[in-house]
C-alpha positions as CSV (number, residue, x, y, z in Angstrom):
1,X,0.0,0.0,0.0
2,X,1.4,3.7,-1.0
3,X,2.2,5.6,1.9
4,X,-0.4,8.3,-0.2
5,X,-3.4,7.0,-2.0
6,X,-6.3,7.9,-3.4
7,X,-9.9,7.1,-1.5
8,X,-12.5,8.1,-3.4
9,X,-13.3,9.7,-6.9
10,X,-16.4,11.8,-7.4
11,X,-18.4,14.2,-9.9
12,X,-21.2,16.0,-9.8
13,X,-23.5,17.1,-13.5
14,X,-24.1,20.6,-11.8
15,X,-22.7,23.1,-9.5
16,X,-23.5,23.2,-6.2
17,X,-24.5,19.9,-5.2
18,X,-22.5,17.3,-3.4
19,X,-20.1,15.5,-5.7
20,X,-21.4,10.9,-6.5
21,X,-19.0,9.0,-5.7
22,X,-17.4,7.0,-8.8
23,X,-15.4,3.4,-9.1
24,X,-13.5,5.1,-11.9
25,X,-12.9,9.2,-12.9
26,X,-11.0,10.1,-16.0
27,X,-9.0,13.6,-16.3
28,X,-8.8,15.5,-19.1
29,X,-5.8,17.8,-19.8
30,X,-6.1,21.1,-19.5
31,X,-10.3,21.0,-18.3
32,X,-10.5,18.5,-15.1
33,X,-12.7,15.6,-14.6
34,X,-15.0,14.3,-18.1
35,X,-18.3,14.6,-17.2
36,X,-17.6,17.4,-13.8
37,X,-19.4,20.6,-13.7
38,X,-16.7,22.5,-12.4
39,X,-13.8,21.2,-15.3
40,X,-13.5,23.8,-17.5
41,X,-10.2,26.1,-18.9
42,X,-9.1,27.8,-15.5
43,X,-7.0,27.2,-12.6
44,X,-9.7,24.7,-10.7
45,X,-9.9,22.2,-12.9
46,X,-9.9,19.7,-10.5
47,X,-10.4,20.0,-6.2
48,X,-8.9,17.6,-3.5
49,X,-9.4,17.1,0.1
50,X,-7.3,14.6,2.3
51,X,-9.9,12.1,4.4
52,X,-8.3,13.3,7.8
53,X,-9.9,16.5,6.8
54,X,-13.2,15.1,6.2
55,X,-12.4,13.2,10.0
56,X,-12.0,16.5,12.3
57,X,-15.5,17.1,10.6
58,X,-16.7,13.9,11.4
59,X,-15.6,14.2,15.1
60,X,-17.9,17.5,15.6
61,X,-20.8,15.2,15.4
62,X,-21.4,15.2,11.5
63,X,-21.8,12.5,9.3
64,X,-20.0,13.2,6.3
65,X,-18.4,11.4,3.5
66,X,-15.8,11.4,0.8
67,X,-17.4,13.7,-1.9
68,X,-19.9,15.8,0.9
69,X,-16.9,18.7,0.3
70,X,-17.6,19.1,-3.9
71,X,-14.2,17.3,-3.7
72,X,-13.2,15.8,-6.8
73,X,-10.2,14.1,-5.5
74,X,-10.0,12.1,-2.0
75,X,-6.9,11.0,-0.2
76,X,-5.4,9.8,2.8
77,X,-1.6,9.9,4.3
78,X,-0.9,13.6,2.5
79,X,-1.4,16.5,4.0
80,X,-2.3,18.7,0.7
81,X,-2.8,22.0,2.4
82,X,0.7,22.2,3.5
83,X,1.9,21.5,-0.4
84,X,3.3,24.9,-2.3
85,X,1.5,26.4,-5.1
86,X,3.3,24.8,-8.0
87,X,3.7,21.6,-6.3
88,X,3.1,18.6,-8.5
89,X,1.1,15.0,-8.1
90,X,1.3,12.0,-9.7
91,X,-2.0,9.9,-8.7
92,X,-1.7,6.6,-10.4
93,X,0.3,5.6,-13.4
94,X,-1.0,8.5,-15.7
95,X,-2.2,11.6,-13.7
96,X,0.0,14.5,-13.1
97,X,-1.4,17.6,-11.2
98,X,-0.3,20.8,-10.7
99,X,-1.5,22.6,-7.3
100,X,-2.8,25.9,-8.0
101,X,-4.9,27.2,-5.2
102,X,-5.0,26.2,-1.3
103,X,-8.3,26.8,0.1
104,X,-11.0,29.2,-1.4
105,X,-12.9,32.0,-0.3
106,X,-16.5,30.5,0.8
107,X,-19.3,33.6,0.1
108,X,-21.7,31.9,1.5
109,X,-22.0,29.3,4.6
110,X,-22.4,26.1,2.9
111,X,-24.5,23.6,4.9
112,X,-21.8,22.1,6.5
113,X,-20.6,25.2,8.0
114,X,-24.3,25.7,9.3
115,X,-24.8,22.5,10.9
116,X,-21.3,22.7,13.1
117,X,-19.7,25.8,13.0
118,X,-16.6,24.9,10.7
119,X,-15.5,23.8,7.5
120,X,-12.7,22.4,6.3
121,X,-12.3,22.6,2.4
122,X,-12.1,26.6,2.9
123,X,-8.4,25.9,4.7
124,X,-7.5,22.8,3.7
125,X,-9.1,22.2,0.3
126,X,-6.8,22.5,-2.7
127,X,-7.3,22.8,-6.3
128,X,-5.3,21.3,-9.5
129,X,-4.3,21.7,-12.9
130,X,-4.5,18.7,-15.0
131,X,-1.1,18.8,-16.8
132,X,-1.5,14.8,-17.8
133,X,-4.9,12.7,-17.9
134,X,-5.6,9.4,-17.4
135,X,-8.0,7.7,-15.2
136,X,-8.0,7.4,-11.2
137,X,-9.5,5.2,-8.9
138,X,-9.9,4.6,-5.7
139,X,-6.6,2.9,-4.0
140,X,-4.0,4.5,-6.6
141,X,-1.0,5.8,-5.3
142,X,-0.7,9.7,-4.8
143,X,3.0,11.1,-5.2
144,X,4.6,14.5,-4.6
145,X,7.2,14.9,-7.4
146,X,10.4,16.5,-6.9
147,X,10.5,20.8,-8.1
148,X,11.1,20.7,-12.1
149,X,14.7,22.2,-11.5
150,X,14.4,26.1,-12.0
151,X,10.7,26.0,-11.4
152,X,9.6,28.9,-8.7
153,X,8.4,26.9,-5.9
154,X,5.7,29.8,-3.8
155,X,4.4,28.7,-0.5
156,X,0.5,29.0,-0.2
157,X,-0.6,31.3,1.7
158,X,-1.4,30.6,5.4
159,X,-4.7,29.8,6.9
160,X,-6.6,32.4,8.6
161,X,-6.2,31.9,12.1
162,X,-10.5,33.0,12.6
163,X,-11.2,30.2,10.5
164,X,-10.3,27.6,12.9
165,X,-7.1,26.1,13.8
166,X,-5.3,22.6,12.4
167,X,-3.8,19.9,14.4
């Protein structure tokens, strides 16, 4: 087993609605997930939330799964709000990703937020270029890969400490 894998794979037909969760996802280059509302020609093609996230949720009383977030992407054993913008993933055989984006700015209070106070994908959510599709499933390895050399390597920016604070 990869110290970093992948544990669920989900899309959703429209915008704001909880992400289904699939046995099989394929990425496109340069849009995000075939068949995802939110794939498209910008710098979110593709969103990912580590499992341990979805836990401290879980742990405030909520029951919440893989894909409750609008996460595209679910893993365990990597903690992706710590990577640097720029940073890049390999999840499986094919897939390479390109963080673009830690957390996001939530306008409203989704219905998360409502029913216990907090949420996590604001802080610890990150989004992804795809630079190389493929498909992913559930149980494929995820990989930080080494700086190209000469490639600016910025550090995200760090969570707002009236958001809530990380273990």
């Amino acid at each position: 087993m990869p110290d970093a894998s992948v544990v669920a794979v989900s899309l959703s037909p429209r915008k704001g609605m909880k992400k289904i969760n699939q046995e099989s996802v394929k990425l496109v280059p340069g849009h995000g997930l075939a068949q995802d509302a939110h794939a498209g020609d910008w710098h979110r093609q593709v969103s990912l939330l580590a499992v341990e996230s979805i836990a401290r949720i879980r742990a405030k009383g909520l029951e919440v799964h893989p894909g409750d977030f609008a996460e595209n992407i679910t893993t365990t054993g990597i903690e992706l709000w710590r990577l640097p913008i720029g940073a890049r993933l390999r999840l499986g055989p094919e897939v390479l990703l390109e963080v673009t984006q830690i957390g996001k700015e939530c306008h409203q209070r989704c219905a998360i937020f409502h029913q216990v106070g907090d949420c996590v994908m604001p802080r610890e959510g990150i989004f992804a270029r795809v630079l190389a599709g493929g498909t992913v499933r559930p149980g494929d390895a995820v990989v930080r890969l080494p700086p190209e050399s000469g490639a600016p390597q910025r550090e995200s920016v760090p969570p707002d400490p009236a958001a809530g604070s990380r273990p």
